[in-house]
VEXNURO-388731 format. One record per residue (C-alpha): x, y, z; residue number from 0. Coordinates in steps of 0.05 Angstrom, whole numbers, plus 5000, padded with zeros to 4 digits. Layout:
# residues N
<<X; Y; Z>; NUM>
...
This chain:
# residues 534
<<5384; 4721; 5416>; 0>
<<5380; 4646; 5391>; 1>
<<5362; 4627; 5324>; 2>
<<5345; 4560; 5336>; 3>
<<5380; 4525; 5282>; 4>
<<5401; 4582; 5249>; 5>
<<5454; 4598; 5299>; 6>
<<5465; 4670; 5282>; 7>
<<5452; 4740; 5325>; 8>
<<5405; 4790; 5284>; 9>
<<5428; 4862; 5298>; 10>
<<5361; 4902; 5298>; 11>
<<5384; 4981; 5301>; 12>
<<5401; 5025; 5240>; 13>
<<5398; 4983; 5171>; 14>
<<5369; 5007; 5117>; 15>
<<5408; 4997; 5046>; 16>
<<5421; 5041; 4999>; 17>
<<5425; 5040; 4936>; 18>
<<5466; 5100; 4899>; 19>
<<5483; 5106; 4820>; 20>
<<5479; 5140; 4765>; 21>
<<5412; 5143; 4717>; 22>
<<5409; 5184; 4658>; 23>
<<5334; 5205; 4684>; 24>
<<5369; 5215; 4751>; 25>
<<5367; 5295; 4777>; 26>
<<5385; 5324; 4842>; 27>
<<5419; 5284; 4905>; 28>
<<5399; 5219; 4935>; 29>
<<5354; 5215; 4995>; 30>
<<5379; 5172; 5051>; 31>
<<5323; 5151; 5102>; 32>
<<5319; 5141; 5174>; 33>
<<5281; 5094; 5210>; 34>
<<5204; 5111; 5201>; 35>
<<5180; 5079; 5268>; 36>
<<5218; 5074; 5327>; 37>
<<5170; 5069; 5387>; 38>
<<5101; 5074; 5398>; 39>
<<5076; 5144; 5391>; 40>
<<5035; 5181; 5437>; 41>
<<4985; 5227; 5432>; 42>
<<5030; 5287; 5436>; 43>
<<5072; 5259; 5378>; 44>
<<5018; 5257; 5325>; 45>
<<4999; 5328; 5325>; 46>
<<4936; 5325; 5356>; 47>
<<4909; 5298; 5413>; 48>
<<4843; 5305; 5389>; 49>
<<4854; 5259; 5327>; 50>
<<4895; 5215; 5358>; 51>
<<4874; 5184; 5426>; 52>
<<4853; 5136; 5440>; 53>
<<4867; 5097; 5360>; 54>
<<4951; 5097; 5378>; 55>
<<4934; 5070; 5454>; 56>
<<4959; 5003; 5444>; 57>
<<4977; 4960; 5505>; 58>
<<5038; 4921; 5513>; 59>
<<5027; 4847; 5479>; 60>
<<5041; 4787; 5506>; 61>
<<5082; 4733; 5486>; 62>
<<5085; 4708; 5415>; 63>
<<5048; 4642; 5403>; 64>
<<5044; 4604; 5331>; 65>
<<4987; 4637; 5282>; 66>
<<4966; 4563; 5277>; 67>
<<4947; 4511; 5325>; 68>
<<5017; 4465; 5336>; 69>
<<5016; 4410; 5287>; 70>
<<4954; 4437; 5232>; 71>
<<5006; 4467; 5184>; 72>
<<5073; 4455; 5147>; 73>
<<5118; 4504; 5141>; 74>
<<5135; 4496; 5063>; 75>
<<5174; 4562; 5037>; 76>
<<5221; 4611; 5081>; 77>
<<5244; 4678; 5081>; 78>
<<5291; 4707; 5029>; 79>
<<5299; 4717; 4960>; 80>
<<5247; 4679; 4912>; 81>
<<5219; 4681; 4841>; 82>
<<5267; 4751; 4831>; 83>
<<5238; 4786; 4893>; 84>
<<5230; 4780; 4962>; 85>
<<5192; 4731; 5002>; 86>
<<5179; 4771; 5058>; 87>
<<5160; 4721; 5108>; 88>
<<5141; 4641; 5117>; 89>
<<5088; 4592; 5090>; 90>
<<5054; 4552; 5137>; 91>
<<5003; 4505; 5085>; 92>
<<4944; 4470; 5104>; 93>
<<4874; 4456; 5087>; 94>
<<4822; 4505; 5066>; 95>
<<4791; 4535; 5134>; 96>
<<4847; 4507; 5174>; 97>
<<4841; 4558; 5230>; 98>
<<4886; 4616; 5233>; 99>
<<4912; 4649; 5302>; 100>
<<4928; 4718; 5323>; 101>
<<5000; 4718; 5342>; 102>
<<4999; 4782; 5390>; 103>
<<4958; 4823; 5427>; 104>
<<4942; 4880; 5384>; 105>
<<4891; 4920; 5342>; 106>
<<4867; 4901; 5262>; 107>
<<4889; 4957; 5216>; 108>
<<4869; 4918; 5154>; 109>
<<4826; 4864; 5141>; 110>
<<4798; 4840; 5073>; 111>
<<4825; 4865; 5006>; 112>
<<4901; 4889; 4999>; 113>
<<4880; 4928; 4939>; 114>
<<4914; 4876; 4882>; 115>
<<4861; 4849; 4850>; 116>
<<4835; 4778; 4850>; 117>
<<4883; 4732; 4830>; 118>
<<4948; 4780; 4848>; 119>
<<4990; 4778; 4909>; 120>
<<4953; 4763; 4968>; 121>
<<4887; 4784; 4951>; 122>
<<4865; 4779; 5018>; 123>
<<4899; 4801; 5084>; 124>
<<4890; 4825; 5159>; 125>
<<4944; 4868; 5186>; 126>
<<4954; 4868; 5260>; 127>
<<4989; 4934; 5300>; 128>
<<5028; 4905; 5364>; 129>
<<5062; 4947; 5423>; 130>
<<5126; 4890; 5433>; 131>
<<5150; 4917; 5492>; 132>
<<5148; 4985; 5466>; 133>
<<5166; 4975; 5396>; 134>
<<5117; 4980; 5347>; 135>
<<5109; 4910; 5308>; 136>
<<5063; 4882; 5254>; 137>
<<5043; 4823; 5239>; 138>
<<5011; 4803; 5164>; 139>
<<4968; 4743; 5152>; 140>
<<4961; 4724; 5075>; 141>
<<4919; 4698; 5017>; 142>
<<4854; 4686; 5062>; 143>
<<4786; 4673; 5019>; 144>
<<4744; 4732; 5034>; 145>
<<4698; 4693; 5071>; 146>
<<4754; 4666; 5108>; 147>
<<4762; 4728; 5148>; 148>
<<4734; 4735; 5215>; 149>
<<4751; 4801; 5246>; 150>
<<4749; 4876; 5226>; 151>
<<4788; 4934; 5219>; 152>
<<4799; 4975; 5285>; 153>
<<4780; 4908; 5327>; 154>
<<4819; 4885; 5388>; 155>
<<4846; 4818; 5386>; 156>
<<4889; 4772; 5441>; 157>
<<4945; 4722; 5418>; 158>
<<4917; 4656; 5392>; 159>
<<4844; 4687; 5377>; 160>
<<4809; 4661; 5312>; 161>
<<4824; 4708; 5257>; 162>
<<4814; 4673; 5196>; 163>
<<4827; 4605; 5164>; 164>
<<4872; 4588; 5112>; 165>
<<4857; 4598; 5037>; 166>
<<4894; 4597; 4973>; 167>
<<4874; 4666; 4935>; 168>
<<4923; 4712; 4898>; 169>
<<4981; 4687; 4875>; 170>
<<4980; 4626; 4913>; 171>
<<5005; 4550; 4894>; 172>
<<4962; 4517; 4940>; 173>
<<4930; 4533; 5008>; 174>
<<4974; 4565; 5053>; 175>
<<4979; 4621; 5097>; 176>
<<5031; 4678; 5087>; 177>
<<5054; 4699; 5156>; 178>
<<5103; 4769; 5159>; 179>
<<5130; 4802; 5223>; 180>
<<5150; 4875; 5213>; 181>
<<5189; 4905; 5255>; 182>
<<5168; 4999; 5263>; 183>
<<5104; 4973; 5225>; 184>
<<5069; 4946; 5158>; 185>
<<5043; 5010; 5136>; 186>
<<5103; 5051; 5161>; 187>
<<5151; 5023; 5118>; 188>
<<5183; 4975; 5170>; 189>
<<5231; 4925; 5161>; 190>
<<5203; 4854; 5146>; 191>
<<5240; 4805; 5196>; 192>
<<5245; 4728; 5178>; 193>
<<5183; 4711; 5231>; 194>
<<5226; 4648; 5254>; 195>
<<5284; 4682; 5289>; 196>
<<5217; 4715; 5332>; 197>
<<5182; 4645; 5331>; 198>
<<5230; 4578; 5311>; 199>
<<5170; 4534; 5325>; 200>
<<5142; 4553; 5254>; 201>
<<5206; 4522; 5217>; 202>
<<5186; 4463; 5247>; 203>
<<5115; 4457; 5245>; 204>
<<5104; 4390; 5189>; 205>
<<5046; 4361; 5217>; 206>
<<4989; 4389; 5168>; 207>
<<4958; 4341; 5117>; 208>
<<4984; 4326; 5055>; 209>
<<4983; 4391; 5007>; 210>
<<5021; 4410; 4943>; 211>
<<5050; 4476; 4951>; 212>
<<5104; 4491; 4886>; 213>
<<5149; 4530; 4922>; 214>
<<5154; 4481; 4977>; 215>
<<5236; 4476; 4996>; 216>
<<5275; 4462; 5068>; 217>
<<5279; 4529; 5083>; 218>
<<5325; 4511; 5139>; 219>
<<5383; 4495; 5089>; 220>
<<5379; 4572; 5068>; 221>
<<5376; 4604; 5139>; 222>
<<5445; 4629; 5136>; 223>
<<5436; 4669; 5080>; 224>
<<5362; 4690; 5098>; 225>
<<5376; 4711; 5164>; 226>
<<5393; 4789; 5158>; 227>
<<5352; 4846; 5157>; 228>
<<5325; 4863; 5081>; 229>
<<5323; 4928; 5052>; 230>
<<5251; 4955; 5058>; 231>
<<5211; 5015; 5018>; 232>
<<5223; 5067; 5079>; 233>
<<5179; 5124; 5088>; 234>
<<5213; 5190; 5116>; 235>
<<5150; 5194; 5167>; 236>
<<5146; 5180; 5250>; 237>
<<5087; 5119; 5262>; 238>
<<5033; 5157; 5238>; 239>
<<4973; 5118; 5230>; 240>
<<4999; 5067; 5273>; 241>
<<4946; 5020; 5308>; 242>
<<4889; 5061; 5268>; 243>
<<4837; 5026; 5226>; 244>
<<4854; 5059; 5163>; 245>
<<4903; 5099; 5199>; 246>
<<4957; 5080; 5146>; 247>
<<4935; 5082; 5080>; 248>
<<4955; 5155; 5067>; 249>
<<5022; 5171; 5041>; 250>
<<5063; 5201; 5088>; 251>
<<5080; 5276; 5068>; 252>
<<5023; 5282; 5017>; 253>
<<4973; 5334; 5054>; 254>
<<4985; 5394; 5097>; 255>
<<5015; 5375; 5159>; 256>
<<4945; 5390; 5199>; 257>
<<4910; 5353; 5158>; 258>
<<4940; 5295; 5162>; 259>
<<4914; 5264; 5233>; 260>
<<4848; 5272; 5210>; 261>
<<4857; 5244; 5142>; 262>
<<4874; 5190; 5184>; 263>
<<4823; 5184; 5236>; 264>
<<4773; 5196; 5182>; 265>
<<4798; 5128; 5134>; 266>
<<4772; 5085; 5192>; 267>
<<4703; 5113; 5189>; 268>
<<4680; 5057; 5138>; 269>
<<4718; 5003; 5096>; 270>
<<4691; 5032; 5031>; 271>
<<4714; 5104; 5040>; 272>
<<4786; 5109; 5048>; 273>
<<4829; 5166; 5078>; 274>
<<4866; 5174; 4992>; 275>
<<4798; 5178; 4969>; 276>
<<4785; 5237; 5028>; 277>
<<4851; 5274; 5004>; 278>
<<4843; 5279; 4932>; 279>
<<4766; 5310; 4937>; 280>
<<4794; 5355; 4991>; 281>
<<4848; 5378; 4944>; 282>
<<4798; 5374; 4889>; 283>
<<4747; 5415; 4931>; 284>
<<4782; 5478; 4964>; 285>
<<4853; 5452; 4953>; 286>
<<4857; 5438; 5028>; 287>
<<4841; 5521; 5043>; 288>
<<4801; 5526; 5113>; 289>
<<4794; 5583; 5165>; 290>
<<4750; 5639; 5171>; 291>
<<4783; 5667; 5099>; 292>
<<4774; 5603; 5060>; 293>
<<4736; 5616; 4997>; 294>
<<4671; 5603; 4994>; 295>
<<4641; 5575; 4925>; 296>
<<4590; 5621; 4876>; 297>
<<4544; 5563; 4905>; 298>
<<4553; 5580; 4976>; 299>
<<4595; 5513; 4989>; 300>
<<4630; 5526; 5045>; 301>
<<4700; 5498; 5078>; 302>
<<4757; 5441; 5062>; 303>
<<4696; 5407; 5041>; 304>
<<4651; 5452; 5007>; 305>
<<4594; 5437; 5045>; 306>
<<4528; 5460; 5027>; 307>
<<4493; 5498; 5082>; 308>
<<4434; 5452; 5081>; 309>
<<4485; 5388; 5072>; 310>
<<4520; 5413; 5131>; 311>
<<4469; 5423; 5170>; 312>
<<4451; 5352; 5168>; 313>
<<4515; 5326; 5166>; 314>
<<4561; 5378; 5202>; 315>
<<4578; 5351; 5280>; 316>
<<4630; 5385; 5328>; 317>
<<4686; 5330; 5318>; 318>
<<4741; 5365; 5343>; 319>
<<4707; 5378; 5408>; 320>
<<4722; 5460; 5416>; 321>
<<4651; 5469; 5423>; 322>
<<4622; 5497; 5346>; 323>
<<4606; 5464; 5290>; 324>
<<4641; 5499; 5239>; 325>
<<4654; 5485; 5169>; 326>
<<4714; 5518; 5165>; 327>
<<4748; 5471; 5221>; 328>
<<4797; 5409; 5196>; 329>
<<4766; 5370; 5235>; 330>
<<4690; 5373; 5236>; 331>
<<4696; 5382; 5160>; 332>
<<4747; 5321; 5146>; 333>
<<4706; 5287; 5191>; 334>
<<4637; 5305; 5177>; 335>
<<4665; 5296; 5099>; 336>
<<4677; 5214; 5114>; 337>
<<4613; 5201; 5152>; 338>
<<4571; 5235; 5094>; 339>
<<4607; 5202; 5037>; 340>
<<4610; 5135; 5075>; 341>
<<4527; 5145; 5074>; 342>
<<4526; 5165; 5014>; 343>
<<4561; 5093; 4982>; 344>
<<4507; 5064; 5024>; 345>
<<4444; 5107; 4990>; 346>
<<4483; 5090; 4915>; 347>
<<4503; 5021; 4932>; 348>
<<4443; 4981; 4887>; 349>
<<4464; 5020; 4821>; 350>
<<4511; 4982; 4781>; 351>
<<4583; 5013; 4773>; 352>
<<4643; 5031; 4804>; 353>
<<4625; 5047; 4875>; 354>
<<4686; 5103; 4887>; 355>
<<4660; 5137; 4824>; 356>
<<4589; 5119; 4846>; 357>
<<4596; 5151; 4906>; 358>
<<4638; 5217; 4884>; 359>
<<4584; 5238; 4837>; 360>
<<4536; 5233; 4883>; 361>
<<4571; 5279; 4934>; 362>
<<4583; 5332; 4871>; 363>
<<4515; 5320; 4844>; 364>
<<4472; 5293; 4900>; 365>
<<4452; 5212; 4913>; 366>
<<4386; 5221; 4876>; 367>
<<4421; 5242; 4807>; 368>
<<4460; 5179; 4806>; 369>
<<4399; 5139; 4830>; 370>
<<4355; 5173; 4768>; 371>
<<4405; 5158; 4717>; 372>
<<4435; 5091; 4750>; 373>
<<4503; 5115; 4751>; 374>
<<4549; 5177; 4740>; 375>
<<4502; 5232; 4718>; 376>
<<4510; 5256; 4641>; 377>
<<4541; 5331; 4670>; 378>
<<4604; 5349; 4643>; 379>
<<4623; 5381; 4720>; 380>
<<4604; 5313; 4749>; 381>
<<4651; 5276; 4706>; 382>
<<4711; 5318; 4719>; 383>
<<4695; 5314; 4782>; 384>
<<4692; 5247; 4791>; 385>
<<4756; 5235; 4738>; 386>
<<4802; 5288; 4771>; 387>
<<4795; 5257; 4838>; 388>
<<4806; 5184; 4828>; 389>
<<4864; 5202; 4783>; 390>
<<4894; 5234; 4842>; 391>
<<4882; 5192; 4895>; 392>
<<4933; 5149; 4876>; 393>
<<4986; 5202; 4895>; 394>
<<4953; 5206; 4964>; 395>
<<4960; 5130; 4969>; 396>
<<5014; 5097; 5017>; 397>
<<5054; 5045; 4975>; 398>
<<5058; 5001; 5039>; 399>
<<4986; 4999; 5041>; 400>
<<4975; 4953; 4988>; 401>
<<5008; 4880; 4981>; 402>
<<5068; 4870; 4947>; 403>
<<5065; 4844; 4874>; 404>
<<5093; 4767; 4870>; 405>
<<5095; 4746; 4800>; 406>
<<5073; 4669; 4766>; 407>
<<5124; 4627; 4744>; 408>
<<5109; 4637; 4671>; 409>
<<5126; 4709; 4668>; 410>
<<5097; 4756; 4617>; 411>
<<5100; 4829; 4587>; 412>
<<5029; 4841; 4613>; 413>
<<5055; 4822; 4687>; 414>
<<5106; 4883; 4691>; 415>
<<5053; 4935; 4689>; 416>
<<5033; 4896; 4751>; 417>
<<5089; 4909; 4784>; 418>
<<5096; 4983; 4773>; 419>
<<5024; 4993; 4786>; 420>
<<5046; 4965; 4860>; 421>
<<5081; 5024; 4865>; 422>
<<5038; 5077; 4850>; 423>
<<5055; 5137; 4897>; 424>
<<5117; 5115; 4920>; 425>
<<5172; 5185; 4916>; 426>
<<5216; 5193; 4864>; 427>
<<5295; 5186; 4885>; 428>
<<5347; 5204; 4845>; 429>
<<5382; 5132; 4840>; 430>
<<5332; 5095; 4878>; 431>
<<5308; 5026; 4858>; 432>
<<5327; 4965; 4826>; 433>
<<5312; 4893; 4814>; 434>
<<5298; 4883; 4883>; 435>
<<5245; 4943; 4890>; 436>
<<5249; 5010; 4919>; 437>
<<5322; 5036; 4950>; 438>
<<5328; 5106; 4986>; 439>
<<5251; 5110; 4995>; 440>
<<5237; 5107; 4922>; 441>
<<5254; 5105; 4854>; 442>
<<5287; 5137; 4789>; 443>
<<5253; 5126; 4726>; 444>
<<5299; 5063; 4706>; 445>
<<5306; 5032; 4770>; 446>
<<5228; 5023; 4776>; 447>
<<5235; 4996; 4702>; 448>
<<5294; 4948; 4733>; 449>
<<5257; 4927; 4784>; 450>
<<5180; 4917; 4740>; 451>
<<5213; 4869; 4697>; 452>
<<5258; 4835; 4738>; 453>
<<5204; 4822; 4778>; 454>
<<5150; 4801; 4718>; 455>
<<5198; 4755; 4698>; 456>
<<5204; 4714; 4755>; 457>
<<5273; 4743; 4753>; 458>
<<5300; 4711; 4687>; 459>
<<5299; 4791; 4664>; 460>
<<5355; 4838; 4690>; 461>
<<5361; 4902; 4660>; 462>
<<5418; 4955; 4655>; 463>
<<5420; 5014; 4701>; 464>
<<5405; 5061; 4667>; 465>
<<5349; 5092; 4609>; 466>
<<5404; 5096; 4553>; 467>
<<5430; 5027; 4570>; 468>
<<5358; 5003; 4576>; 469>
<<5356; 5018; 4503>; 470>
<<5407; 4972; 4477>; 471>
<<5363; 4910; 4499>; 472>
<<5301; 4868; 4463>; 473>
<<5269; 4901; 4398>; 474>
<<5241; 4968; 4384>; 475>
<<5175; 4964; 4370>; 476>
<<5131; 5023; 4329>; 477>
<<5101; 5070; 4378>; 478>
<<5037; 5047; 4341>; 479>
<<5033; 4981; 4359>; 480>
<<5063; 4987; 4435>; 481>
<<5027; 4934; 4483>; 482>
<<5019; 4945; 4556>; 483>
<<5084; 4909; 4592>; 484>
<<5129; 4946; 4529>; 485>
<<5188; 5002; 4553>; 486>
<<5175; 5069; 4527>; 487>
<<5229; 5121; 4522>; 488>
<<5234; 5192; 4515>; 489>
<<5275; 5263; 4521>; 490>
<<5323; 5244; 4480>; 491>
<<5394; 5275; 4475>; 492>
<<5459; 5251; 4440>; 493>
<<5478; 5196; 4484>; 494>
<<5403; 5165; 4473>; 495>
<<5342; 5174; 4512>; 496>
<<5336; 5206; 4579>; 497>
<<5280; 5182; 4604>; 498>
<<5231; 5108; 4605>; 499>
<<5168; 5087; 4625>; 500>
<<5127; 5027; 4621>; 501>
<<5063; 5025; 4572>; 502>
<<5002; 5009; 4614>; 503>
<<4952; 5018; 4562>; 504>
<<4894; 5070; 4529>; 505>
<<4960; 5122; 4516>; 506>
<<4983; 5120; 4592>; 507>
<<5044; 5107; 4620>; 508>
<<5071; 5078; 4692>; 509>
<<5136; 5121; 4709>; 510>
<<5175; 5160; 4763>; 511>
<<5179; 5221; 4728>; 512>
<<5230; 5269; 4759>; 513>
<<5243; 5297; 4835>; 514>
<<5191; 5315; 4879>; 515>
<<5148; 5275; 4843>; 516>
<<5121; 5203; 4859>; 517>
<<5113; 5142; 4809>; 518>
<<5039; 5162; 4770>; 519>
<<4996; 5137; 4712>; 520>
<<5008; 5190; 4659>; 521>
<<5003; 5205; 4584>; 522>
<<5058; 5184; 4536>; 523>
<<5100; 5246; 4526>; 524>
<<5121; 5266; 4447>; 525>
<<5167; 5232; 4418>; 526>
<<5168; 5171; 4451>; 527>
<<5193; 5106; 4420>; 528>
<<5175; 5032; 4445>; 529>
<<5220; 4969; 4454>; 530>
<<5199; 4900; 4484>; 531>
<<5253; 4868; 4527>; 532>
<<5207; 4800; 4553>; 533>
C-alpha cells in the first residue's frame, strides 16, 4: 500500500497492545483480546435471524472520496498523540456550514449527540457502518452544530452525499470537522486508522478560507511516527450491532445471550429510547426471566416486561413473527417494551424534567400520573423505580458508544471526573489501563486513575502505577472537604492503600472496582482518605 508521503506499509492483521503490570487493586489474570470485528456478519452469526436481517445487510461500498468538496477545507491537525491522548483521526477546518460529504456507501448508526455534554468532546457526531470489500469499516464525522446535521440514524447514504456541514461544538478550537476511519467498527471497539493512509488527498487539502484552529501543525512532519496502528478499547464481542441504528450502544456481554439481538434491534426504534435504557428496566422488571414459568407480578404484570394485560393488549404485536403474541416471548416483549416507552416520551414530553426519568415513571406509574403532577409522581415505588434503573443503565452502556473525552488546554481537577465518566461500563482488567486509556479491554482501579488525570491535564500529569504509589504524590486532603477531580483511597493494608477512586461528587465515586466488574458511579467506601495531585 502507498502512503503518499508517508512512505511506509501499514500491516492491518492482529495488533492489539497490551498492557500487563502489577496494581496493588489488581486480582486475578489479565485478559488478552482478540479482534472484535473481523468481517461482516450475517444473519446466522448474530443469533437470530429474526432480529437481525435485514439491519446487518450492508452492500459492498464504493470507493472512498474526500468528506469535503476538494479545496473547501484545510487539513490543520493529524493523527497521533496530542494534548496527553490520542487524536484519533484528522482535522479538516472550514467555515461554519461548509458542507460535509459521506465518504462511503453505508448506513447511519449515530447521528446527533455522542452523549458528552455540550461543550465536551465532540458533542455532536454521525457514525457511518461501511462493508469495504467485506470488512466492516466506520467512518466518524465530528463536532457538527446540531442543526448542522442532515441525516438520521438507520438512513442509507452514497459516498459524497450531504451529511452535515461543519461546526465548532465540543471541545473544538475553531470550526473544523473531525474525520475517523475505524477499521472492525466504531462501536465494536475497532482500531482507529490514520484516515490519510485510506485517503492522502486530505493531508493536502489547504484551500479553505482563512480559520484559526490552535492545534493547527504540519502533520506531515509527524507521519512517521503516526503511521501505526494504535491500541484501541477492544471489546471481547463478534460485530454485533453492526450497521444497526442503535444497534451498538449496548455493552457487549451485559444481557443474556438471547436477549441481546433484540436489545439491539429494539435501540433503533426511536432516538430517545435507547437499547441501555431497555436493559436496565428489563433487569429491573423480571430480571430478564421469560417463558411460560416466568413469574408473574401480585399485579398480574406479565413477562420480561411486566406488561399489564390491558397495556399489552394495546401495545403487545407478534414481533418475532412465530405467529402469537405472547408476553412471555423475547421478542414481542423487548420489542413491544421500546415502541410503548418510545410513545410514552412522546405523551410526557411537555412536562419539564429529565425525559429518561420522565418517561420511566410513567411506564411504572402510567403517563397521566406524571402529566397530573408535572413530573415523577410523589410514590416511593415510582422513585425507586425510576432511580434503580438509570443507575444501572450505565453498566448496560457500550464505552465505544459515546465520544472520547479530549481535554482544554488549561487542565483542571474538575476535568478528570470527565474523563472517567467516559468510561463508565467499560470491564475491569486486572492491569489494564494507563495514561493512554484502556489496555486489555479495560481497566484496574489505578490505571483508570492514570489515565483520568493524565488525560485532564492535557498530559502535564503522569501518575505512578499503582494505588500505593499513587499515594506518595500531591497533598492529602480531609475526607471532609474532598472536591470532585480529588483521588480517594481505600482498603488499606501495611504497604498503604489497596485501592483508589476518583471523587465525582454528592458522596460518589468513579472507579473500577474489582474483577468481573465494570468502571461504576458508586458510594465512597469507609475509611477512605483524599489527596489532590492537579
Amino acid at each position: 500500500m502507498n502512503l503518499g508521503r508517508a512512505g511506509k506499509a501499514l500491516l492491518l492483521s492482529g495488533a492489539a497492545s497490551v498492557v500487563i503490570g502489577t496494581a496493588a487493586c489488581s486480582t486475578g489474570a489479565p485478559v488478552i483480546p482478540r479482534d472484535p470485528c473481523r468481517t461482516i456478519p450475517t444473519d446466522t452469526e448474530t443469533g437470530s435471524s429474526a432480529a437481525a436481517s435485514p439491519d446487518t445487510a450492508l452492500s459492498v461500498s464504493g470507493p472512498i472520496q474526500l468528506p469535503v468538496r476538494p479545496g473547501t477545507a484545510t487539513h490543520t491537525s493529524g493523527f497521533g498523540a496530542r494534548w496527553g491522548t490520542q487524536h484519533q483521526g484528522d482535522d479538516l477546518a472550514g467555515p461554519v456550514g461548509t458542507p460535509i460529504l459521506a465518504a462511503l456507501d453505508g448506513i447511519v448508526v449515530a447521528a446527533g449527540s455522542s452523549g458528552e455534554g455540550p461543550g465536551v468532546g465532540f458533542e455532536n457526531w454521525v457514525i457511518i457502518d461501511s462493508n469495504v470489500d467485506g470488512s466492516p469499516v466506520s467512518t466518524v464525522y465530528g463536532h457538527m452544530f446540531a442543526d448542522g446535521i442532515h441525516v438520521t440514524a438507520g438512513q442509507q447514504v452514497t459516498a459524497g452525499e450531504h451529511i452535515a456541514d461543519i461546526g465548532n461544538a465540543g471541545a473544538s478550537t475553531g470550526p473544523h470537522l473531525h474525520f475517523e476511519y475505524w477499521q472492525g467498527g466504531r462501536l465494536q471497539g475497532g482500531t482507529p486508522l490514520d484516515p490519510v493512509t485510506v485517503l492522502p488527498e486530505i493531508a493536502q487539502q489547504n484551500g479553505g478560507a482563512s480559520v484559526s484552529v490552535d492545534d493547527h501543525h504540519d502533520s506531515a512532519g509527524d507521519q512517521d511516527a503516526a503511521i501505526r496502528l494504535v491500541s484501541a478499547s477492544r471489546s471481547t464481542a463478534d460485530c454485533s450491532g453492526f450497521g444497526m441504528a442503535g444497534g451498538g450502544e449496548l455493552a457487549f456481554g451485559t444481557v443474556p445471550a438471547e436477549f441481546e439481538p433484540w436489545l439491539r434491534r429494539a435501540g433503533g426504534v426511536c432516538p430517545e429510547v435507547d437499547s441501555p435504557l431497555l436493559a436496565a428496566q428489563l433487569q429491573q422488571e423480571n430480571n430478564f426471566r421469560y417463558g411460560p414459568n416466568a413469574p408473574v407480578s401480585p399485579s398480574g404484570a406479565m413477562g420480561p416486561a411486566q406488561f399489564m394485560p390491558g397495556t399489552w393488549a394495546t401495545w403487545g404485536k407478534d414481533h418475532d413473527g412465530d405467529g402469537t403474541i405472547d408476553p412471555n416471548s423475547i421478542g414481542d416483549a423487548v420489542m413491544s417494551q421500546a415502541h410503548f416507552m418510545c410513545a410514552l416520551h412522546q405523551d410526557v414530553s411537555e412536562v419539564s424534567g429529565d425525559p429518561i426519568e420522565l418517561v420511566l415513571a410513567a411506564y411504572n406509574a402510567g403517563p397521566g400520573a406524571v402529566l397530573m403532577h408535572r413530573g415523577i409522581p410523589p410514590y416511593a415505588e415510582t422513585q425507586n423505580y425510576v432511580a434503580k434503573i438509570t443507575a444501572a443503565r450505565a453498566a448496560f452502556t457500550n464505552p465505544n458508544s459515546r465520544g472520547r473525552f479530549l481535554p482544554n488546554t488549561s487542565g483542571d481537577n474538575g476535568q478528570v471526573v470527565a474523563a472517567a465518566r467516559e468510561y463508565l461500563g467499560t470491564p475491569y482488567v486486572w492491569g489494564g489501563g494507563g495514561t493512554g486509556g484502556p489496555s486489555g479491554g479495560g481497566f484496574d482501579c489505578s490505571g483508570l486513575t492514570s489515565f483520568a488525570v493524565h488525560a485532564a491535564s492535557a498530559g502535564t500529569v503522569s501518575l505512578p502505577r499503582t494505588s500505593e504509589q499513587q499515594w506518595t504524590v500531591g497533598a492529602e486532603i480531609p475526607i471532609e472537604q474532598v472536591q470532585p477531580g480529588d483521588l480517594v483511597f481505600g482498603s488499606w493494608g501495611p504497604n498503604g492503600p489497596g485501592h483508589v477512586g476518583i471523587y465525582s461528587g454528592n458522596g460518589q465515586m468513579v472507579h473500577a472496582p474489582t474483577t468481573g466488574d465494570v468502571v461504576k458511579e458508586a458510594p465512597l467506601q469507609a475509611g477512605m482518605k483524599a489527596r489532590r495531585v492537579m
